[in-house]
Each structure stands twice: as structure tokens, then as C-alpha cells.
C-alpha positions in Angstrom: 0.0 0.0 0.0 1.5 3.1 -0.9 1.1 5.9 1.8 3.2 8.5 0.5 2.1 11.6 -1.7 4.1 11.6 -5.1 3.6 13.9 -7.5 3.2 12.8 -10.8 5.8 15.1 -12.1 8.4 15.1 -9.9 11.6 13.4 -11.3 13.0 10.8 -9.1 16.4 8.7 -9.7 16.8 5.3 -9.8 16.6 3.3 -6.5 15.5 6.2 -4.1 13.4 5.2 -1.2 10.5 7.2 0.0 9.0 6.6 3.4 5.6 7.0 4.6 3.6 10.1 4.8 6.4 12.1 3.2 4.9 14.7 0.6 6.8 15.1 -2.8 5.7 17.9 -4.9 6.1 18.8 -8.2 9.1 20.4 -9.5 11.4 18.1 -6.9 14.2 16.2 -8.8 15.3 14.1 -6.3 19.2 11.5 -7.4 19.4 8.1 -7.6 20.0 6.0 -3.8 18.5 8.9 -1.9 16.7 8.0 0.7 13.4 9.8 2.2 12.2 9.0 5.4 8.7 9.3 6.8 7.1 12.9 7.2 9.0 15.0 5.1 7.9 17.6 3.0 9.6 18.3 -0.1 8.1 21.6 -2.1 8.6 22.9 -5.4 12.1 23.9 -6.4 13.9 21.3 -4.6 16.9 19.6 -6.3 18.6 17.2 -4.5 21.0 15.0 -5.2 22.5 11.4 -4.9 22.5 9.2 -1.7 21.3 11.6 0.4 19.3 10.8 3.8 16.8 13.0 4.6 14.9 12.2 8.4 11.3 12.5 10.0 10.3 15.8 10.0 12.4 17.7 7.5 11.2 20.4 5.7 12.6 21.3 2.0 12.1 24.4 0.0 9.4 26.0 1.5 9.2 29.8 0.3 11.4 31.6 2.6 10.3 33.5 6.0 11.0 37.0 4.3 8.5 39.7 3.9 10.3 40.7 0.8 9.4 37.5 -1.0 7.0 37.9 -3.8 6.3 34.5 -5.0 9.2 34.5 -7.5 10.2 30.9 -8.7 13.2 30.2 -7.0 15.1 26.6 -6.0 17.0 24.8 -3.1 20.0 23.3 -4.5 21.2 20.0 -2.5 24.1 17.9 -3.4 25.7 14.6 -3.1 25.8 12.6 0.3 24.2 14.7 2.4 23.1 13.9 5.6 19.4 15.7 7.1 18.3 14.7 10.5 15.0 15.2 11.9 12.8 18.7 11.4 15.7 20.3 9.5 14.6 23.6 7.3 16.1 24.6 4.4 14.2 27.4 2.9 14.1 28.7 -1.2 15.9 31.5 -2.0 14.7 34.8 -3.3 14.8 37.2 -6.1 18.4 38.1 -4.8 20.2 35.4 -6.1 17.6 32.5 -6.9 18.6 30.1 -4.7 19.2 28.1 -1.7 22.6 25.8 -2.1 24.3 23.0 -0.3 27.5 21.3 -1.5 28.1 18.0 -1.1 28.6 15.2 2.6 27.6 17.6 5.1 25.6 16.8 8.0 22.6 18.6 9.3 21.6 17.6 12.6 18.6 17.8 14.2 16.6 21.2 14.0 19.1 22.8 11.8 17.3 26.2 9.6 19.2 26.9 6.6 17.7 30.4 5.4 17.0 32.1 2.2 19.8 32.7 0.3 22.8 30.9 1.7 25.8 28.8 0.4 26.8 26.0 2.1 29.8 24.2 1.0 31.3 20.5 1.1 31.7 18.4 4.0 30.1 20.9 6.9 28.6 19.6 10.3 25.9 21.5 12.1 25.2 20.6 15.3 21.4 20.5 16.6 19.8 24.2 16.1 22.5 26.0 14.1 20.6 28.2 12.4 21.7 30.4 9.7 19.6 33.5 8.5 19.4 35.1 5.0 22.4 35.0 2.7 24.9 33.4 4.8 28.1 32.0 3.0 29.9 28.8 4.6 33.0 27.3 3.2 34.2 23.6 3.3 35.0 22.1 6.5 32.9 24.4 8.8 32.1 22.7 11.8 29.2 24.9 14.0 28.9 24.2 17.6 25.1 23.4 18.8 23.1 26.1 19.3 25.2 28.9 17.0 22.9 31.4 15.4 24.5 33.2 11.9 23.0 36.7 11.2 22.5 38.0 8.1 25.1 38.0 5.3 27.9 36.7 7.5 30.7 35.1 6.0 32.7 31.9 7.3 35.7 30.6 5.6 37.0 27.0 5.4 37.6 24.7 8.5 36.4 27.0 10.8 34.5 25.6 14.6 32.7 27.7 16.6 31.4 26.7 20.2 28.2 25.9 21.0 26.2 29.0 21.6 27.7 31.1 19.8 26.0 34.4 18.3 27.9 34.9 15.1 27.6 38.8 13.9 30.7 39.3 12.5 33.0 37.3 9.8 34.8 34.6 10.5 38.1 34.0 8.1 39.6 30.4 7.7 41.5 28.0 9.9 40.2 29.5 13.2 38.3 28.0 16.2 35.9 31.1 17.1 33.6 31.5 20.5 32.6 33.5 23.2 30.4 36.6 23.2 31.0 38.8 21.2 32.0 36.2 18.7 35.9 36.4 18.8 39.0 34.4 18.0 40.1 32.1 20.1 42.9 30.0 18.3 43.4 28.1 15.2 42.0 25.3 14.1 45.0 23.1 14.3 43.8 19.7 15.4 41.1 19.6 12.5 43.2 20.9 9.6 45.7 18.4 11.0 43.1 16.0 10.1 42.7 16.9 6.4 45.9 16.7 5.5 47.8 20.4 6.4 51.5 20.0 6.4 53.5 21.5 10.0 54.5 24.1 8.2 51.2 25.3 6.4 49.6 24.9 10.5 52.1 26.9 11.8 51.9 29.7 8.9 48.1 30.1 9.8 49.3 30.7 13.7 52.0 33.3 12.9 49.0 35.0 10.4 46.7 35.4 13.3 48.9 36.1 15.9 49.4 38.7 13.8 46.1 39.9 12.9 44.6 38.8 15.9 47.3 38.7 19.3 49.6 41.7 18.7 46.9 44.4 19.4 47.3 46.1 15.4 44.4 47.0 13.7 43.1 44.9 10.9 44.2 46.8 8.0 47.4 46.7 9.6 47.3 43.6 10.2 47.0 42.4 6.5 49.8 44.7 5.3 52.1 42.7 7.9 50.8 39.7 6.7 51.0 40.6 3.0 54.9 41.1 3.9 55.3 37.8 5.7 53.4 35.7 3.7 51.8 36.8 0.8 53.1 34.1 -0.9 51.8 31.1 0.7 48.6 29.5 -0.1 47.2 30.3 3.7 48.8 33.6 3.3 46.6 34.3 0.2 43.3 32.5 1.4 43.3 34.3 4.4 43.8 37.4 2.9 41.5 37.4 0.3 39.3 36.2 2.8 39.2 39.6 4.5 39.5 41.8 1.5 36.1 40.4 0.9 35.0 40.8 4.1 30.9 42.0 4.4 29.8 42.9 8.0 33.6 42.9 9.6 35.6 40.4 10.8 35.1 39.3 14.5 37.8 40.5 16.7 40.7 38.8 18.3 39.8 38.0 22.1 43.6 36.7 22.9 44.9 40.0 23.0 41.6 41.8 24.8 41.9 39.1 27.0 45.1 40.2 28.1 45.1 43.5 28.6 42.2 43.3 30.9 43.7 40.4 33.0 46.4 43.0 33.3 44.5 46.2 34.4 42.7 43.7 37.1 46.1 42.2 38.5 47.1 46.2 39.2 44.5 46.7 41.3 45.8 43.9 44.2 49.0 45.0 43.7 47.9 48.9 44.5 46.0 47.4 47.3 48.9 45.5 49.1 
């Protein structure tokens, strides 16, 4: 007995499993192996892609939550391997760029909103209720921390991790663990892009570019000119800075150094005292 709703023009691959009560609409392409489990909704403009899993609950191109809308076609783009666990949103995008994409083997936990808008990369985990609102950018390797909350048109480079919690206003450029409130750097990355492959030396590059940008107290522009002279011509050297020349709502700042020069005004104090 079939207890599903398929539309009859929906395109779906070879060898894709849909479970029961799950509503496909038309206009869904959905790859071959993918695998739909019960009580999802999948609306018009969805186009996912091979051996994906996609759990109780989960919601997939609605129209987005934006009073700017105005019923213009637009698509979710989903690729390969993807992981999407229960009551996930991933919402259309707009007449701003079209679409809503996600790359390829991330994982969504549960409760995850992907917004209007956004660009997810490759290979991303999102803990349970990251949410990301309109026209966020995430590179490859982003891991977010349960819980983190993205405003709008913040940018995160590659193999970044950001504690759970976090309230993420500002960009976040490459390679770096970020936390606290407000969001703000609190080392590199090391032990993950150890993990993927990064050489020593490439590791300890990325640790002399933000100690620079982030530890020795110069501003940001100065910063990048030290950098530029130090290593412009390294790979990391370049990501990173290209990173901030294309910078949207700021970069977050770098807490080491704050950190510091507080601990210090508060250890005068006792010594004043005594």
C-alpha cells in the first residue's frame, strides 16, 4: 500500500526510497539512492542530489520567511551525500540570487534552519539548532557548535568551529576556532586541519598570520599589510587574505589579545592594594 504523496511530475532517480507520509511535490528532482524517510515535505524547487538521507520531519524548500518575497520561482540546491536529520529547514531563495545551495557530505543535525539565500559548502557539520539567516556564505569544512545562530550575510571561511552557543555577527576567516560573546578568536584550528591533511608548516603559517592579525593588538588593515609582507606568498597567506579583503559585515575581533590587557588592568589593582 502506498502511503506517501508523489507527485506525478516530480523526477526521481533510480533506487530512491521514500517513506511514509512524506509529501513530494512537483518540481522536486530528487538523485538516484537517496533515501526519504517518513514525514517530510519536499516543495517545489527542490533539487537534491544522490545518496542523500533526509529524516522525520524535515522540511525542503518551502518559500522563505521574508517579507520581501513575492512568489518569485526560485530553487533549493542539495548535493551529493548529504546527511538531514529530523525537522531540518532549508528554505528557497529569493529574487536576490535564486537560490538556496548545499554542496556536497555535510551533515545537518537535528533542527538545523538553513535560510534564504545561503551557500553551504562541502563536508560541513551543524550541530542540533544552528541556524543560519538570509544569505549566509559557509565554506568547506565548517564545523558549527550546537546552538550557534549566523545573522545575516555573515561570511565563514573553510575549517572554521565555533562553540556551542555562539552568536555569530561578525565574519569569521579560515582555519580558526571562534567562540565566546562577542563572537571572537580564540585559536586556530589546528587539530582539524591536522586532520585533512595540512603539512606543519602550512599549521604553523596560519598561527603566525593570526597572531598577527589577531594577538599583537594592530588593527586589521594593519594587520593584512604585515601579513601581506610575511606571507603573501603562501597558499594560507593568500586565502586568508582574500578572505578579508572580501569581508561584508567585519571580521570578529581577536579576544587573545583583549583578553590580556584586561587580565592585566585587574592584576594592578591587588597589587595597588597590598
Amino acid at each position: 500500500m502506498i502511503l506517501y504523496d508523489l507527485h506525478p511530475d516530480a523526477k526521481i532517480g533510480k533506487n530512491v526510497t521514500i517513506s511514509n507520509f512524506s509529501t513530494i511535490c512537483e518540481d522536486v528532482e530528487i538523485g538516484d539512492g537517496t533515501w526519504i524517510g517518513p514525514n517530510v515535505t519536499i516543495f517545489p524547487g527542490a533539487r537534491i542530489g544522490k545518496n542523500c538521507k533526509i529524516f522525520p520531519g524535515a522540511v525542503i524548500a518551502a518559500v522563505p520567511q521574508d517579507l520581501k518575497f513575492n512568489g518569485e520561482y526560485t530553487t533549493v540546491e542539495i548535493g551529493d551525500d548529504n546527511v538531514i536529520r529530523e525537522c531540518c529547514t532549508i528554505s528557497r531563495g529569493t529574487a536576490a540570487s535564486g537560490k538556496t545551495v548545499i554542496g556536497n557530505g555535510n551533515l545537518l543535525m537535528a533542527y538545523v534552519h538553513v535560510a534564504h539565500d545561503c551557500i553551504v559548502g562541502d563536508h560541513c557539520v551543524f550541530a542540533n539548532n544552528a541556524t543560519l539567516a538570509g544569505h549566509v556564505q559557509i565554506g568547506d569544512w565548517v564545523i558549527l557548535g550546537g546552538k550557534t545562530a549566523i545573522l545575516q550575510f555573515v561570511h565563514i571561511g573553510s575549517h572554521v568551529i565555533t562553540s556551542g552557543g555562539s552568536l555569530v555577527g561578525k565574519d569569521i576567516p579560515p582555519y580558526v576556532k571562534a567562540g565566546r560573546y562577542p563572537i571572537s578568536y580564540i585559536g586556530v584550528n589546528s587539530i582539524g586541519l591536522h586532520r585533512r591533511g595540512f603539512s606543519p608548516e602550512k599549521i604553523n603559517n596560519i598561527t603566525q598570520i593570526y597572531r598577527i592579525l589577531f594577538m599583537q593588538g594592530f588593527s586589521i588593515s594593519h594587520g593584512a599589510e604585515l601579513v601581506k609582507e610575511q606571507f603573501g606568498n603562501t597558499e594560507e597567506g593568500k586565502v586568508v587574505l582574500s578572505f578579508i579583503g572580501n569581508a561584508t559585515t567585519g571580521l570578529m575581533k581577536g579576544y587573545t589579545f583583549m583578553s590580556r590587557s584586561k587580565a592585566a588592568e585587574n592584576m594592578e589593582g591587588p597589587s595597588a592594594a597590598e
